[in-house]
Phi, psi and omega in degrees: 000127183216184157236133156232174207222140170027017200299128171279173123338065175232209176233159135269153178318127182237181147285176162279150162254131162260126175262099161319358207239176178260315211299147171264340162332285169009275173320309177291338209281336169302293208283344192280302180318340189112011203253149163259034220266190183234154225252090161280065176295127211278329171085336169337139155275135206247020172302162177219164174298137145287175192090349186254138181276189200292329187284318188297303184292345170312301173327304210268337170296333183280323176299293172322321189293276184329336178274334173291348181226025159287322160297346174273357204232075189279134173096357175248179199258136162256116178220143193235127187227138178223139169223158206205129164301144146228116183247120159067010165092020133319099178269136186238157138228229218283127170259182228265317189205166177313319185286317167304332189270343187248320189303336169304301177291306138353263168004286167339299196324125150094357190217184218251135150204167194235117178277126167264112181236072167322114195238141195224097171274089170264149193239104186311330189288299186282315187106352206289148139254165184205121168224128184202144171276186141223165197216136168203154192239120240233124162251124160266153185266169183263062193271157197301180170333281173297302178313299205291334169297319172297257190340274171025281185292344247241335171076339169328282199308337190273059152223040171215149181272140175076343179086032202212148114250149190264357168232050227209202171285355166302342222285337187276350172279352192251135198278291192199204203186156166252110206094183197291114182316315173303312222289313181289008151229022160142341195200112190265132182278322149313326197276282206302331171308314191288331170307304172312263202335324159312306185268022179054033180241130161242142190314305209294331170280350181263010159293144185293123184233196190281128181290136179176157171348151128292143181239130167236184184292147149281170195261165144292325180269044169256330211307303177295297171316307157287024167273311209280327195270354188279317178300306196293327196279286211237329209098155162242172347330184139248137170234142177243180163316319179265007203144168159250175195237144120295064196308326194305345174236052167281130164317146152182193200240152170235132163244129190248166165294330200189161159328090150108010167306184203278165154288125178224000155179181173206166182219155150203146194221154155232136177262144167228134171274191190111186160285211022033315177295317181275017173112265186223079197280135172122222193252141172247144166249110226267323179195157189223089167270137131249125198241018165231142176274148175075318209298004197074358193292323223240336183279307196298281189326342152307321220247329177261330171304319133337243199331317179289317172286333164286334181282347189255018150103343212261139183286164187227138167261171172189169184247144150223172115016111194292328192242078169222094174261301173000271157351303172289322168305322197278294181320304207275349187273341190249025191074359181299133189292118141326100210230319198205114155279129185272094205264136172075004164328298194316322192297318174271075124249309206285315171300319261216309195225096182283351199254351172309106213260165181266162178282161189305163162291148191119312182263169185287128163311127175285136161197354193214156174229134173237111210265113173262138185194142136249149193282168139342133178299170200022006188273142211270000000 
């Protein structure tokens, strides 16, 4: 049960994706997709051992590119990508000189080779790494003499693995291609989808969304302060549908302006698995403050408090009052199901907090509680 006050349009707090790399291919094909990211170049040697093949070694440059630049960006998505031809089980990259880019391209004229592109995901919060390759395989055309000398000259092939781009002056030498158009120009984004979602990150939180609060976890030095703001909204206890609380040592979210910036609301909530049968089962939100008007605060604690309960798989509820119509107004503007009226609620709150006052004449009575949710992923 909480109060709010005019809550805007915002996001909550994701990590950043950081990209390890200099290409600006990369760069565009993140940012053409919806990606915002931010540009760490890892600086690393990108030599490899022999003996090792082309998908293995894609791998291990990129886990070096991402590991040289992981200590810089903690709480963030790190992602490091390297690609390299396999012509005839040839690993080839970048070449060396000009003369080298036209014996290459010879080489080349009329056949088939297949580009590896190693993607190395570290999630700074966990440690979790993800490393996986994607591979396509590129039919090339047979240009003449003169052309390969102009391409050449053109200084493109010698900063490419294999000595080619498909989105660049390369693009009219390359006949077609098998597999993903990203992975051959530097970064597969399928690929990259999938990664997230391993690190419980979906492409959709990195898309650029409306500026508003941040939300992180509360602290132990939260502890008092949401005591002081929860006392001041209702008194403690807080008694819900499921009980009564000690919110202070409730799990729960804060919303800020900026990193360590002023608080501009809380939430605490508790989860339960189970059923319905076992009593009151999902993520419950125990409380709601918002303490700046317009700022968004009480939509971002919503909105993540939501998300933590669909990755645990659980519908996440709440209670409120019949007459904290505000309130009510806020759930439902924001899709919360109306689900169940507590008829006479005020009565056991009242046993629990005898000091609890009827509202002034005029206003509406507290006398009932009405049980709000989004369901459960897939529940009908």
């Amino acid at each position: 049960m909480g109060s709010l006050r005019n809550p805007g349009l915002v996001t909550t707090r994701t990590p950043r994706l950081v990209l390890a790399s200099s290409s600006p291919a990369r760069r565009r094909l993140l940012r053409d997709a919806g990606f915002a990211p931010v540009i760490d170049v890892s600086g690393v040697d990108e030599t490899i051992g022999a003996g090792i093949g082309t998908a293995s070694a894609v791998c291990t440059l990129a886990e070096r590119k991402a590991s040289a630049v992981a200590g810089r960006h903690p709480g963030d998505l790190v992602l490091g990508c390297d690609s390299l031809l396999d012509l005839d089980g040839a690993t080839l990259g970048k070449p060396g000189s000009p003369q080298a880019a036209m014996a290459l391209w010879r080489r080349m004229s009329g056949r088939e080779g297949t580009l590896h592109t190693g993607h190395c995901l570290i999630d700074t919060r966990s440690g979790q790494r993800t490393i996986a390759a994607a591979s396509t395989l590129v039919r090339f055309g047979a240009p003449g003499e003169q052309e390969i000398a102009a391409y050449v000259a053109t200084g493109e092939p010698g900063r490419m693995a294999g000595a080619f781009s498909i989105d660049g002056f390369g693009a009219p030498f390359v006949e077609g291609i098998d597999g993903d158009w990203g992975t051959v120009v530097g970064l597969s984004l399928p690929l990259l989808r999938r990664m997230l979602a391993r690190a419980g990150v979906s492409v959709t939180d990195l898309w650029p969304r409306a500026a508003g609060p941040l939300v992180r976890d509360l602290t132990g030095g939260d502890r008092d302060w949401l005591a002081q703001v929860v006392t001041s909204a209702w008194g403690l206890p807080v008694v819900s549908l499921s009980g009564v609380h000690d919110v202070v040592r409730l799990p729960g979210l804060v919303a800020e302006e900026e990193p360590g910036g002023a608080r501009l609301g809380v939430l605490t909530y508790r989860m339960q698995a189970g059923t319905r049968a076992a009593g009151w089962p999902g993520l419950e939100v125990v409380t709601l403050n918002s303490l700046a008007e317009g700022r968004g605060a009480g939509t971002a604690l919503l909105a993540e408090a939501r998300r933590r309960a669909r990755r645990a798989g659980q519908r996440m509820w709440l209670s409120t009052g019949n007459d904290n119509v505000q309130a009510i107004g806020f759930y439902q503007r924001r899709c919360m199901d109306l689900v169940v009226l507590h008829r006479n609620f005020a009565d056991e709150v009242r046993r629990i907090k005898p000091s609890l006052r009827e509202n002034p004449g005029g206003e509406i009575t507290f006398r009932h509680a009405l049980e709000l949710e989004f369901p459960a992923p897939g529940a009908q």
